[in-house]
C-alpha positions as CSV (number, residue, x, y, z in Angstrom):
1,X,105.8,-117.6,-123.5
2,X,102.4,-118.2,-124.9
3,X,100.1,-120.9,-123.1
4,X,97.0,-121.9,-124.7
5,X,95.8,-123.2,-121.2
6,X,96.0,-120.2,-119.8
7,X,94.1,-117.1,-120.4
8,X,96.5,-114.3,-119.5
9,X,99.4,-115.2,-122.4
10,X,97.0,-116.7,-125.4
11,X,95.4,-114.5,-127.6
12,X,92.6,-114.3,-129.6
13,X,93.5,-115.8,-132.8
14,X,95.0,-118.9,-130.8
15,X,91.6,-118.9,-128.3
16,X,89.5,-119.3,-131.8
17,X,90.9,-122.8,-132.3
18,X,89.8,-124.0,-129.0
19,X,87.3,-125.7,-127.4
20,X,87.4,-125.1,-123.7
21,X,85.8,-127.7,-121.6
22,X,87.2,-126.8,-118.1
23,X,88.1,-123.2,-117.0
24,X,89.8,-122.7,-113.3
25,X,89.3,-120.0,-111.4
26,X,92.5,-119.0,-108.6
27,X,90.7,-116.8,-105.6
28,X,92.7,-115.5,-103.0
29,X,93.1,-113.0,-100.3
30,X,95.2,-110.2,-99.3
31,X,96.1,-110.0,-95.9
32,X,99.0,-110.4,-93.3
33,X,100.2,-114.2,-92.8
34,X,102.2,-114.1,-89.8
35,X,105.1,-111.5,-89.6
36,X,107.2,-113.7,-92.2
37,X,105.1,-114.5,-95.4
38,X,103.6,-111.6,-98.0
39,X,100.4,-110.3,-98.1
40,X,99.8,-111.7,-101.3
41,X,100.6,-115.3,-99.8
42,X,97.1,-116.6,-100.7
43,X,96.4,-115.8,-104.1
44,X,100.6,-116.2,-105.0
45,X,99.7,-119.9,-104.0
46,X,96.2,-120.2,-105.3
47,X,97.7,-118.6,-109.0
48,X,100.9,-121.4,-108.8
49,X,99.1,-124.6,-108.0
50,X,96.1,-123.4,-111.0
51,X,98.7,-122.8,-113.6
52,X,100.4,-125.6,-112.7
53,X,97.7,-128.1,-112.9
54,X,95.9,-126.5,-116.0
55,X,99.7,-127.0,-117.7
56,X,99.4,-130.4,-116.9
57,X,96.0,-131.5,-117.6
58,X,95.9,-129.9,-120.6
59,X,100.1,-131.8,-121.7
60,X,97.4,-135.0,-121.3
61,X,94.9,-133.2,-123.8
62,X,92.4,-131.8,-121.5
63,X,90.8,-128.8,-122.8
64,X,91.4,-126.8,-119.8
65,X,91.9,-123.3,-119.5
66,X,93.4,-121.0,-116.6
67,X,91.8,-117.6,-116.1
68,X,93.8,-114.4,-114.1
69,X,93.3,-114.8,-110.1
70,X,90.9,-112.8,-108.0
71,X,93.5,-111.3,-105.6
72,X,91.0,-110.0,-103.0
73,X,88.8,-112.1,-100.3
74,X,86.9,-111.8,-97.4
75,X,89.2,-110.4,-94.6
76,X,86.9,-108.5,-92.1
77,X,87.8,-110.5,-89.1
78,X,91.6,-109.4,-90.0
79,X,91.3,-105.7,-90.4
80,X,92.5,-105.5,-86.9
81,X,95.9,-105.9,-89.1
82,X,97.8,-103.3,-91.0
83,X,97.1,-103.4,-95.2
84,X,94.7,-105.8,-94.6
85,X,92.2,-106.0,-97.8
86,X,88.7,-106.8,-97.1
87,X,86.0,-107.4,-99.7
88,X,82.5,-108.6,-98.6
89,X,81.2,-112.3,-99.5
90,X,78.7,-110.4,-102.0
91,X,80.5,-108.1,-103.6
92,X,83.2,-111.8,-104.5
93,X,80.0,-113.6,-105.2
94,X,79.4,-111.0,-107.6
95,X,82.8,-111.0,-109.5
96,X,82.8,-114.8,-109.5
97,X,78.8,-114.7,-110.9
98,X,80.1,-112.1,-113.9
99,X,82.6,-114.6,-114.5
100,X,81.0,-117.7,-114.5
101,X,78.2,-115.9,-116.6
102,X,80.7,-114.7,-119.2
103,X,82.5,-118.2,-119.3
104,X,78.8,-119.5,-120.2
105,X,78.5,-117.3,-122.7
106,X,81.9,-118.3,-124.6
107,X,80.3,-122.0,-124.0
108,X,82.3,-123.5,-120.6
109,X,79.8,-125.1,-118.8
110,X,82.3,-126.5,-116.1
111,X,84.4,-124.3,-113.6
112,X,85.8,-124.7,-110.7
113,X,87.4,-122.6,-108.7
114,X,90.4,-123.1,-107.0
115,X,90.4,-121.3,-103.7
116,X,93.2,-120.5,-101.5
117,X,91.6,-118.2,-98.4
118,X,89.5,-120.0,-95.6
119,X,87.5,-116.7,-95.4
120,X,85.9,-117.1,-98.8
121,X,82.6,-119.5,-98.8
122,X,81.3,-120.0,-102.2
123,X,79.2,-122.5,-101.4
124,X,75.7,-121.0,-101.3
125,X,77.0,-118.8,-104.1
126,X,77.4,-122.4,-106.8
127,X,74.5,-124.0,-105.4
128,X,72.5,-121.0,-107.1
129,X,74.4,-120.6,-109.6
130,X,73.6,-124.4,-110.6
131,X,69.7,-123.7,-110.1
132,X,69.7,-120.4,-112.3
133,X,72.0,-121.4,-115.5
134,X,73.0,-124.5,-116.9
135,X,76.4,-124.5,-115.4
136,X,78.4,-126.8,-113.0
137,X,80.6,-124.9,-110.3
138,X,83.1,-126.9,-107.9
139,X,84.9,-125.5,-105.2
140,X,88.6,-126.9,-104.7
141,X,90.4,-125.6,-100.9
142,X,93.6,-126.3,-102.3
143,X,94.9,-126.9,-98.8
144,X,92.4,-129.6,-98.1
145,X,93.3,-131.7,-100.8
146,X,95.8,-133.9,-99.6
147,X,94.6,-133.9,-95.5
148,X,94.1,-137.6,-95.6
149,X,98.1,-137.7,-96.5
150,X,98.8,-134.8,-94.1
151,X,100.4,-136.8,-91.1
152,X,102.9,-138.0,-93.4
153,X,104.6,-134.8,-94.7
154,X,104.3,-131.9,-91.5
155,X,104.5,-132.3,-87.7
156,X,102.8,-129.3,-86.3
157,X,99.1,-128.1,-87.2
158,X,98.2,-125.4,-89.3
159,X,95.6,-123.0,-89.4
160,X,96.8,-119.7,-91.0
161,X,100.6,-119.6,-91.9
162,X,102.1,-122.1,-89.7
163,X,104.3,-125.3,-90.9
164,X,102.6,-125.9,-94.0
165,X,101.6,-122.8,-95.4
166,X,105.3,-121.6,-94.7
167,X,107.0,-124.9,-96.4
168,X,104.4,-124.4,-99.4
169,X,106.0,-121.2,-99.7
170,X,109.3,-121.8,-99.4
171,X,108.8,-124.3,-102.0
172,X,107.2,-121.4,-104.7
173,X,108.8,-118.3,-103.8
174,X,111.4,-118.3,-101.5
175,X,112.7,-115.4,-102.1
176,X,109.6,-113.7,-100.5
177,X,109.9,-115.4,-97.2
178,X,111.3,-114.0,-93.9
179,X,111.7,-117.1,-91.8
180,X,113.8,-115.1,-89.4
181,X,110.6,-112.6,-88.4
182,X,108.0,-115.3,-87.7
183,X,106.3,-115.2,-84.7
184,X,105.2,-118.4,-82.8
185,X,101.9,-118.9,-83.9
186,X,100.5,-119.5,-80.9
187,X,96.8,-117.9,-80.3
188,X,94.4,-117.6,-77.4
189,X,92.0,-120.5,-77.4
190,X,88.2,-119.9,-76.7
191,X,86.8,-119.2,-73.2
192,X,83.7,-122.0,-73.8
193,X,83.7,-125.8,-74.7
194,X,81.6,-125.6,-77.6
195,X,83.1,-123.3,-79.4
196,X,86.5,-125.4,-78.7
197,X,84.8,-128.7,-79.4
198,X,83.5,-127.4,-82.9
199,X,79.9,-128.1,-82.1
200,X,79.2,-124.1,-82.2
201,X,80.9,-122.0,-84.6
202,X,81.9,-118.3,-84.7
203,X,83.9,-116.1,-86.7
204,X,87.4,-115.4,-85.0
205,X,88.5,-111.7,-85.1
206,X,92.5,-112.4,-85.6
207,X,93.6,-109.3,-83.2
208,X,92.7,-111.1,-80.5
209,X,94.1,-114.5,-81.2
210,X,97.7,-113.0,-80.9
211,X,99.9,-109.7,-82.1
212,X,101.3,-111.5,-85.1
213,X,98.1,-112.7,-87.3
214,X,99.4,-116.3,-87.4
215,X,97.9,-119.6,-86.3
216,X,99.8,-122.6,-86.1
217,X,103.7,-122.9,-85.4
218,X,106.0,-122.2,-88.7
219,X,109.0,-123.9,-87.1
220,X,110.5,-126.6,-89.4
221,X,108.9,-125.8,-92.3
222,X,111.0,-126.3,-95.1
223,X,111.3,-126.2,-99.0
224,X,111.1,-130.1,-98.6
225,X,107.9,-130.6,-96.9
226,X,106.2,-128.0,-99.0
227,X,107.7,-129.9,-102.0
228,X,106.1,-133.1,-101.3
229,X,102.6,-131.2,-100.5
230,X,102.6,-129.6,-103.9
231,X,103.4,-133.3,-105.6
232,X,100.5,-134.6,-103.9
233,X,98.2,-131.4,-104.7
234,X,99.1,-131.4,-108.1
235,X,98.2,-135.2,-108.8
236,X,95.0,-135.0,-107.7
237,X,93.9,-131.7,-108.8
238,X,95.1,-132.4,-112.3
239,X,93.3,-135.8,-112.5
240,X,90.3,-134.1,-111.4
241,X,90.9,-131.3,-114.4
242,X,91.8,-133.7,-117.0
243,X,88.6,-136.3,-115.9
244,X,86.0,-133.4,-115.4
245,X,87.4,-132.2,-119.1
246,X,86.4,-135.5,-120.7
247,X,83.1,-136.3,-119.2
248,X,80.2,-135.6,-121.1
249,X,77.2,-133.2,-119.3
250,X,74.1,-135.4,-119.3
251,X,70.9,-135.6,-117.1
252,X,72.9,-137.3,-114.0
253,X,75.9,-135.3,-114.3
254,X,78.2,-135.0,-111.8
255,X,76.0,-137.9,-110.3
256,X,76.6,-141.9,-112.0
257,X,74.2,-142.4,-114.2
């Protein structure tokens, strides 16, 4: 089927009647979620919830358009894994810079990217982006977006594949899911305070935390729960697309004026 939102099925003759306001960027990872979700978890979820919202901003008119995912992120700390993928912060800097650049030149000033792997940190990355070219960059964690609502939905904590990554799955590709295999998620905590506290920071090497690369318990995760996530995702990240799409770039923009 050929979408005009979305990058990968239009084509050039349809793309010349267009005026793109908003382009979305899905980022992922590839790497080992547990021993019961794919290696491709992260950018599977990161492609679903951008073509998804792009569909639906743009079925309220919003000039939006979805570009192909970036499959690889930053996975050194989880190279202690088998198949783990590992690209450096620099060299993804650099593929989202091209991209951003290239967008720029086809006249998108507005992009976010829509990022499913806690490993990637674009955030020094935008803020220069936004000093050297006339562009606006935002950074969407897709699994942040509806934290406030979190309670609500999941009983256990999640970190990396536990009850919400696992019923998020369920929900979009079942079929790829070995509930069966999982391991507990349970991982060694650190040996100091600080670090526990979350008043120092460090970067955890995931061979260490357990023999399963998984954080957080997947036990009662379910198509259901993930369901109800994805409702809430979708909302909010589609009224951000389909607002961002209609505001005008002026001297105070993304500020009020």
């Amino acid at each position: 089927m050929i979408n005009e939102w979305e990058l990968t099925t239009t084509n050039l003759h349809r793309v010349r009647r267009q005026q793109y306001e908003v382009a979305v960027l899905p980022v992922g990872a590839t790497e080992p979620h547990n021993l019961h979700l794919p290696y491709g978890m992260d950018a599977i979820h990161a492609t679903e919830i951008a073509r998804r919202c792009s569909r639906d901003a743009w079925d309220r008119g919003a000039k939006v358009l979805c570009l192909p995912a970036i499959a690889y992120g930053v996975d050194a700390n989880l190279m202690g894994f088998a198949m783990a993928m590992h690209v450096s912060q620099d060299t993804l800097n650099a593929m989202v810079r091209d991209v951003v650049v290239s967008l720029r030149a086809h006249g998108i000033r507005k992009v976010v990217i829509l990022n499913s792997h806690g490993g990637n940190d674009f955030g020094p990355l935008v803020r220069q982006l936004q000093c050297d070219r006339d562009v606006h960059v935002f950074i969407c964690d897709w699994w942040t977006v509806g934290r406030d609502r979190y309670e609500e939905i999941f009983d256990k904590p999640d970190d990396h594949a536990g009850q919400m990554e696992t019923s998020v799955a369920l929900a979009i590709c079942p079929e790829l899911v070995e509930t069966d295999q999982a391991g507990d998620g349970k991982a060694r905590s650190f040996r100091f305070e600080a670090l526990e506290k979350g008043w120092v920071r460090t970067s955890r090497d995931f061979a260490k935390l357990n023999d399963h690369c998984g954080v957080g318990d997947p036990s009662g995760a379910s198509a259901e729960r993930g369901q109800a996530y994805l409702r809430l995702i979708y909302q909010r990240v589609t009224d951000f697309l389909a607002e961002l799409a209609t505001a005008g770039i002026d001297d105070t923009f993304p500020m009020s004026p």
